[in-house]
N, C-alpha and C positions, 0 to 999 in steps of 0.2 A: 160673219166670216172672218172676218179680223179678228175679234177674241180667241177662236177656234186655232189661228195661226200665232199669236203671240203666248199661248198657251202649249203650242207645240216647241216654240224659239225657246222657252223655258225650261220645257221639261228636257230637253236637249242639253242645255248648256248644265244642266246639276248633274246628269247622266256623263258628262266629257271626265276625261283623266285628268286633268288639272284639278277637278273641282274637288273628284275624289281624294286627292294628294292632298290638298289644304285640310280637309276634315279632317285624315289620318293622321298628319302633320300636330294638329290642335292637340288631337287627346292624345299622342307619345309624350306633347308637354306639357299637358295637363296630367297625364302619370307622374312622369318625373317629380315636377313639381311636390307632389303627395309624398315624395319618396325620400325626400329632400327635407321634408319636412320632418318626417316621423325620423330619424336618424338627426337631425339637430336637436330634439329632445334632450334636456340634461339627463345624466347617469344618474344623479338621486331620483329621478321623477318614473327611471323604470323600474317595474320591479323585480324584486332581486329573492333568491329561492336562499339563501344562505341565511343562517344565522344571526341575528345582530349580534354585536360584541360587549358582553358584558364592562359593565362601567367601573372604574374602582374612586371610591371617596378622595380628594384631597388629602385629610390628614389620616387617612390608614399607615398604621406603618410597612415599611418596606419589607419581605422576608428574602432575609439574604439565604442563600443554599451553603448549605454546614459542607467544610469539607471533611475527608477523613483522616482522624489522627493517625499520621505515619509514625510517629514516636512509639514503640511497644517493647516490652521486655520478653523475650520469647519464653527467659525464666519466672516462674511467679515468686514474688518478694516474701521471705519470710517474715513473721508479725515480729520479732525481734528486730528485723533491718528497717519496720515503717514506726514501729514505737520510738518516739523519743527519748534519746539519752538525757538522765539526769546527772547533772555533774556538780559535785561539790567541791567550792573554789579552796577550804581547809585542805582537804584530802587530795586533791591535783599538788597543791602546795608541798603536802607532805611528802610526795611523791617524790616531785624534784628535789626537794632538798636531799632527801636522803640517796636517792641517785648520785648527786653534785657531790655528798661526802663519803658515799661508798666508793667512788672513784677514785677522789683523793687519799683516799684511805687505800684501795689496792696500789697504789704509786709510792706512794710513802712504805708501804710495807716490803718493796721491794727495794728501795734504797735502805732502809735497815737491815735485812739479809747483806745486801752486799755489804756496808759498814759494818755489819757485826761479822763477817767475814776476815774484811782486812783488819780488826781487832785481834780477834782469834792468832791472826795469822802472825801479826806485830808482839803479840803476849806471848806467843810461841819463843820467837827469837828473843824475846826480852829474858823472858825464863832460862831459856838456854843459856845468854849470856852471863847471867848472876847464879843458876845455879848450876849450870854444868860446863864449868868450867870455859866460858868466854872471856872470863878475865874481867867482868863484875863491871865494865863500862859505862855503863848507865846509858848506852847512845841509843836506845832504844823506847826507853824508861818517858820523855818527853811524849813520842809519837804517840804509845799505847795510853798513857793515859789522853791525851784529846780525842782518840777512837772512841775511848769510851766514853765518856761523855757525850760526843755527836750522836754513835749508839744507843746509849739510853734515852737521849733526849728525842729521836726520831722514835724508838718504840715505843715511849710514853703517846710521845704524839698522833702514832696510827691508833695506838688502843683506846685515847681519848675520840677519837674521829668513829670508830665504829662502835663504841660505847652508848653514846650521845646523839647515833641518826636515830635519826625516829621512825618507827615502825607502826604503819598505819593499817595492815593488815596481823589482823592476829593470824600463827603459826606453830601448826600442832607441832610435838615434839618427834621427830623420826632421824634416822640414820641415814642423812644426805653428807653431801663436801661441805655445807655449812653449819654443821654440827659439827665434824671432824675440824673443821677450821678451828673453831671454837677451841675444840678442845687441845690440840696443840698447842694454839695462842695460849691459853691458860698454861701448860707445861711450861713454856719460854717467859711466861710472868715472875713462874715461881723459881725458873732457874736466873733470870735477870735479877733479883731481890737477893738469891742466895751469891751471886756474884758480884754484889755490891757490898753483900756484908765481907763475905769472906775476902774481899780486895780491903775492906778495910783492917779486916782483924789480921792479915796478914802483915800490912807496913805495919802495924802497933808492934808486932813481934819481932821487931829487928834483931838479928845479931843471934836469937835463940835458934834450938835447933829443930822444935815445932815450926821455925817459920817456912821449911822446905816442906814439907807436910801439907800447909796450909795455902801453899803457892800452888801442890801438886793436887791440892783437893780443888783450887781455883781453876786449873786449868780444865780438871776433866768437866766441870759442871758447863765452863765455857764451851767446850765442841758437844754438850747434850744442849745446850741453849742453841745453839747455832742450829743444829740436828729439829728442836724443834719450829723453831719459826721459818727454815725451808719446809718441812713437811706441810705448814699452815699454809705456806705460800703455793705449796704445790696443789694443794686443795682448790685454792681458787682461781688460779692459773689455768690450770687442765679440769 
């Protein structure tokens, strides 16, 4: 009878609400616990649906990304513009030299015009004075001749200057302002020669009366001289 009753005392006290509560109690922390668990796991130890990532060596080299040249010619370069110039240090030389004395050569040529100018001009009135009747003064006679001399000496001096540049390009023969130069100049050579003579053979003739003749033959060659070393000079000028 007593077993019967402390068997009843038992199965009582597991059946009460407390007891229930403590069981349910156990296993929410016995869940938890489990839960607690799988989430403290490291991140390498889950696994992972992704890719691994490929490895790269040490010493591979690095590949830099090219950018694009902005530098561009919208024109394409002619093979003449990418060929290189050949240049000969003679022939540059040549060049300038004869540049440097064709210069001074036009410079000089046109101070002789003008000096052969005021010659003309000074032999004018010189001539006047002794032969038509100025009264034979001589005050002239001084001037003209140091004209002339400055004169000849400057035209010897241009025509030795473009004589002696040196021409580095050969130059077919045609009918340009530098042929016609030429040729003038040549006219005024031949007329400066004949006015050197005839200025001498004139004072030899003092006193006669061939010497008026040969003062009047002097004077005309003078303004055909003058006549041509402007037209030379206008050649190169214009």
């Amino acid at each position: 009878m007593s077993r019967t009753v402390v068997a009843l005392l038992v199965l009582l006290v597991a059946a009460s609400p407390s007891s229930a509560y403590a069981v349910g109690k156990k296993k929410a922390a016995s869940t938890q616990t489990s839960q607690k668990s799988t989430e403290s796991k490291p991140a390498e130890q889950q696994p992972s649906e992704s890719k691994p990532a490929e490895t790269r060596p040490a010493d591979a080299p690095v590949q830099q990304t090219e950018e694009p040249d902005m530098d561009f010619d919208l024109l394409e370069p002619s093979p003449a513009a990418e060929a290189p110039r050949l240049v000969d240090p003679e022939l540059e030389k040549a060049i300038a030299t004869r540049r440097t004395m064709l210069t001074v050569h036009q410079g000089l040529g046109l101070a002789t015009l003008t000096t052969l100018a005021a010659t003309i001009v000074v032999g004018q009135l010189h001539f006047d004075d002794r032969y038509r009747g100025g009264g034979d003064t001589g005050r002239y006679a001084g001037l003209h001749k140091g004209l002339v001399i400055a004169s000849s000496t400057l035209f010897v001096g241009t025509g030795m200057l473009g004589l002696f540049a040196p021409t580095p390009f050969k130059k077919e023969l045609r009918l340009d302002t530098i042929t016609l130069h030429k040729f003038f100049v040549s006219l005024a050579t031949v007329g400066m020669l004949t006015q050197v003579v005839l200025g001498l053979v004139t004072a030899s003739n003092e006193g006669q009366l061939s010497q008026v003749r040969l003062a009047t033959a002097h004077q005309v060659v003078g303004y055909a001289t003058l006549g041509a070393v402007a037209a030379g000079a206008l050649m190169i000028v214009f």
